[in-house]
N, C-alpha and C positions, 0 to 999 in steps of 0.2 A: 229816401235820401241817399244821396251817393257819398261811398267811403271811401277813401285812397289809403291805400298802405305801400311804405317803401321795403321793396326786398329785399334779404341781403346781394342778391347780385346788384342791387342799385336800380333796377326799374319800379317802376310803379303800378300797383294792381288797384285796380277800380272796380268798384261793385256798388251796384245799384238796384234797389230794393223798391219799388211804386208798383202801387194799383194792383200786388199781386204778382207783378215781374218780377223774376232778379235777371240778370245779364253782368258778365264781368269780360273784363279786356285787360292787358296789359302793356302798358308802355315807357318805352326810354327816359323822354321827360315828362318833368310834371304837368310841366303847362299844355301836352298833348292830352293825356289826363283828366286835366279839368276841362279843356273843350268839347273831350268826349261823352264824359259825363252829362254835361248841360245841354250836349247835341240828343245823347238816348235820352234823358227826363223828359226833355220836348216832345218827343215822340212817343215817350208810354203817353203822355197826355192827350194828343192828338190820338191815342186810339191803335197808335203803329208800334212795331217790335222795335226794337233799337239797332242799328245800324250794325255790322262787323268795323272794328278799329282799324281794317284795310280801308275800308270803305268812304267810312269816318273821314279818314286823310286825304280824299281827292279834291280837289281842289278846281282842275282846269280841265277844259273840254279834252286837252291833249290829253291828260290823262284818263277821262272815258273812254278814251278813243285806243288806249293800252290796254285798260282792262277786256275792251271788247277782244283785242285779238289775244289776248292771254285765255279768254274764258273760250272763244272759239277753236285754240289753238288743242285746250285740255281733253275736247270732246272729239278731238280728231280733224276740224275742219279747217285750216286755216287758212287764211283769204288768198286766193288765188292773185294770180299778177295783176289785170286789171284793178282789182277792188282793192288790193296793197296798194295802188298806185292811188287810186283817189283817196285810201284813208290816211295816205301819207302827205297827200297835197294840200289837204285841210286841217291835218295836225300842224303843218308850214304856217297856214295862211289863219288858223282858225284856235290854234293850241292853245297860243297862253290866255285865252279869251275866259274869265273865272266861271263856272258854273254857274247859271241862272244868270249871268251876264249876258245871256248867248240870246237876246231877245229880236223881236218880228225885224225891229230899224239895223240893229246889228245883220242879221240874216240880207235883208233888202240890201244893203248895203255892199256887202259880197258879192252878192249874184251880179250885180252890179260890175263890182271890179272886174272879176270872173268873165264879163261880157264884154269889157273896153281887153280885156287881155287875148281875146280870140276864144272863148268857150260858147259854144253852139248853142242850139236852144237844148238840145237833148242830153251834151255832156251837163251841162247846170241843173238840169233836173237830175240828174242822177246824183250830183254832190250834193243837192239839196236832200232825194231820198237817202244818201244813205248817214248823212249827218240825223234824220228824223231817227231811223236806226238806231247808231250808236248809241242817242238818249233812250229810246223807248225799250234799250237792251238793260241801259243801265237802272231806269224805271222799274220793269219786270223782273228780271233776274238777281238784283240786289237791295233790290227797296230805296232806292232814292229818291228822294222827293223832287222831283224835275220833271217838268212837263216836256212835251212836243207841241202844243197849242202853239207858241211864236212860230215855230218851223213853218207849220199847215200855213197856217197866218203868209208868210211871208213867201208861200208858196202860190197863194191863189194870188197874192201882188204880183211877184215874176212874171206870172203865166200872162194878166193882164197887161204887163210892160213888153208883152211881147218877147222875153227874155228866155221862157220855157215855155217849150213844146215839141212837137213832132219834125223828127230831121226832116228833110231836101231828101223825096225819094228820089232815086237814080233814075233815068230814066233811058243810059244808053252805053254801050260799052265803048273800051277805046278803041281808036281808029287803027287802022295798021300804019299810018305814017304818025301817030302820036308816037306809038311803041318804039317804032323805028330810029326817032330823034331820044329818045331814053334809051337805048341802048346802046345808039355813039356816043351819049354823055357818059353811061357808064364804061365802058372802052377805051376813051379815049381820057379816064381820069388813071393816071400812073399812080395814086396812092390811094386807088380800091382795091383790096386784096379780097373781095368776097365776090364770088362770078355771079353778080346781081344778074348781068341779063341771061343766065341757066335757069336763075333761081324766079323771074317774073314771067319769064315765058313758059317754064311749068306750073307755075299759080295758074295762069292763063288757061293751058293744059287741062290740071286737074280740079280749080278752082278751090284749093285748099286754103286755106288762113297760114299765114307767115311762121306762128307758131310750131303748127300741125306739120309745115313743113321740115324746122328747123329739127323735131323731134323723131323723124324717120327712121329707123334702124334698119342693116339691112335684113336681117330677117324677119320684116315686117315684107319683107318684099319675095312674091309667087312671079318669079320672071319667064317661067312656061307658061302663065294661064294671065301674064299680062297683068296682073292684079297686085293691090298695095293695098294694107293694112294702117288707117288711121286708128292710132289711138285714144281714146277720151277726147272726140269729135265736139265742136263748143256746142252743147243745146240750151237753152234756158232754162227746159226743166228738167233736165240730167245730166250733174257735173262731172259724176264718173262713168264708168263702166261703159260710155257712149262710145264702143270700137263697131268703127265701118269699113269694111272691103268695098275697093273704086276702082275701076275699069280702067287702067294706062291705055288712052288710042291718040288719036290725032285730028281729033275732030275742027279745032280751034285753028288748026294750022302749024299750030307745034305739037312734037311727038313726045308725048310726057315719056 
């Protein structure tokens, strides 16, 4: 049976004694209290530990989706640009959607809007993986009783609607009269203050990512031996440490 006792600071302590458990939590109001209470009994029953009273209180996917970079944040890792960008996109579009609300026709549904709104087949699988994530972080790592089953679900639909899958591989590079009409339009626009065509004609050059370029120092740079220092180069399977020395020539046509 669970006890509440109020303290004199005025919160509420909760303890609960089943099956051989105890667990005890403390909270503000009461009626957080007895939710939590009735939330841990269910769950000695079911066999499970009782939940933490942070835990207790999540309420919406958006809030999974905090916890996730809180708990990635604590161990050092935390989400780089891109993945901020999609876990921010779908805390927008996905946040206040209640827990276990978040089901297969909900999911279909998204990917859906997601694809009248310009999202590819590959950007939409990726919000679809890493919305599976966030739940199966929150599953694993805190004990919440939420599935990923709707996601899967709603993922082999997608794929079947044609919605997800594999991008449009490239198959040619730009022309020199493409480049050349993107370069008078940058020229000739008076409120570009970033010298875009320095900055694409050494992409071009050294075929670096916009990033990798923006982050250059100059002493990353051996200007006798012609050579630049990329740091934390994007790989997929190494997020740090990935520093590459690249050849400045001019093979492309412009002189990195």
């Amino acid at each position: 049976m669970a006890s509440i006792t109020k303290l004199p600071s005025g919160a509420y302590r909760v303890q609960i004694r089943r099956k051989g458990r105890y667990a005890s939590e403390t909270f503000l109001l009461r009626d957080d209290a007895h939710r939590w209470a009735r939330q841990a009994e269910t769950r000695v029953d079911q066999g499970l530990a009782p939940n933490k009273s942070s835990v207790s209180r999540l309420a919406t996917f958006g809030d999974l989706i905090d916890l996730h970079i809180v708990d990635m944040c604590e161990v050092g890792k935390p989400p780089r640009r891109s993945k901020a960008a999609t876990l921010a996109a779908l805390k927008r579009d996905l946040g206040k959607e209640r827990i276990g609300h978040l089901d297969r026709q909900k999911m279909i549904d998204y990917g859906k809007m997601r694809a009248e709104q310009g999202a590819g087949p590959v950007t939409l699988g990726i919000d679809i993986g890493v919305t599976k994530m966030i739940i199966t972080h929150a599953a694993a790592v805190h004990g919440l009783d939420i599935s990923s089953e709707p996601v899967d679900l709603a993922r082999v639909a997608l794929k079947r609607l044609g919605l997800i899958g594999k991008g449009t591989e490239r198959d040619r590079r730009p022309r020199k009269d493409e480049l050349n009409r993107l370069f008078r339009c940058f020229d000739d626009n008076d409120r570009l203050t970033l010298p875009m065509t320095r900055i694409v004609q050494f992409a071009v050059a050294t075929a670096m990512r916009l990033d990798e370029i923006c982050r250059v120092e100059w002493t990353d740079l051996d200007l006798d031996r012609r050579m630049l220092l990329i740091r934390d180069r994007k790989d997929p399977r190494n997020k740090t440490g990935n520093d590459q020395r690249i050849l400045l020539f001019a093979a492309t046509g412009f002189d990195a």
